[in-house]
C-alpha positions in Angstrom: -134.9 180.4 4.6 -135.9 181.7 1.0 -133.4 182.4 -1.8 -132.8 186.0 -0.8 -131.6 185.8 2.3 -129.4 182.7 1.6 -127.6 185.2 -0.8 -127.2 187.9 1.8 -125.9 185.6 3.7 -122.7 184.7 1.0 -119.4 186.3 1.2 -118.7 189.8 -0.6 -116.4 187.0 -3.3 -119.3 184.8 -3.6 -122.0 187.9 -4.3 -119.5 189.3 -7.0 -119.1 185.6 -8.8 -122.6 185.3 -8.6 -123.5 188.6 -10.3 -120.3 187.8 -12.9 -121.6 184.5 -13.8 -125.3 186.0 -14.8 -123.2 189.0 -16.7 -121.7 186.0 -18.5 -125.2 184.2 -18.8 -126.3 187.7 -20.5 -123.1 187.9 -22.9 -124.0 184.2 -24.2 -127.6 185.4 -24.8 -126.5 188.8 -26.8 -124.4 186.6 -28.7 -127.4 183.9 -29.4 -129.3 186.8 -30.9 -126.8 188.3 -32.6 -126.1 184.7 -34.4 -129.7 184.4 -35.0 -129.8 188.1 -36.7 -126.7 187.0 -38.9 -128.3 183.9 -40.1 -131.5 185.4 -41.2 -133.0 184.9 -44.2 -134.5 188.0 -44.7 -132.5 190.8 -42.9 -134.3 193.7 -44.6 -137.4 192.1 -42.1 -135.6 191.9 -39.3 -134.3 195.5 -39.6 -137.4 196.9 -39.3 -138.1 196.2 -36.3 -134.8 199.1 -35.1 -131.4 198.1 -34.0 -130.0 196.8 -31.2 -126.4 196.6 -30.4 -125.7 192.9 -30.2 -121.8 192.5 -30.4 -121.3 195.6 -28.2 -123.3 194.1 -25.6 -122.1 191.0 -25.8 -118.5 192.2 -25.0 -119.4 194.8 -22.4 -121.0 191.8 -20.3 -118.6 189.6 -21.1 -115.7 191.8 -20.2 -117.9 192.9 -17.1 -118.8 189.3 -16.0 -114.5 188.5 -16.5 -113.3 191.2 -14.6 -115.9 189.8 -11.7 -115.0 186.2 -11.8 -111.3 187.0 -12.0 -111.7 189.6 -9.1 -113.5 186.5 -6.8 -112.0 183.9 -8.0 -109.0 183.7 -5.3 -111.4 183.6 -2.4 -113.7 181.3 -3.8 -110.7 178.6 -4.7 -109.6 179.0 -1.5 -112.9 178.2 0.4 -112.6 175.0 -1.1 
């Protein structure tokens, strides 16, 4: 059975922690790049290339990814 259909297959709870986990996955890369940007030697260089949002989206996936986990989590605990 590929990939796919195993997740079909998962409970409403365990398709919603999935999806919050990779939200979370996507908040810890928006912060990596927004550390990177901070630490830069030469911002003026790195502002040319436009703007992008880092902090915001970090905290709009990670409350996004929260609110997810939290919402799954009493299902999943109790499938153990």
């Amino acid at each position: 059975m590929n990939l796919w259909g195993q997740f079909l297959l998962l409970s409403d709870a365990a398709q919603l922690a999935v999806f919050g986990g990779g939200f979370w996955v996507l908040a810890g890369f928006c912060g990596l790049m927004e550390r990177r940007r901070n630490k830069g030697r030469n911002l003026a260089r790195l502002e040319r290339v436009g703007f992008m949002p880092w902090t915001t989206l970090f905290v709009l996936f990670a409350v996004i990814g929260g609110g997810m986990l939290a919402m799954s989590l009493p299902v999943v605990l109790g499938n153990l």
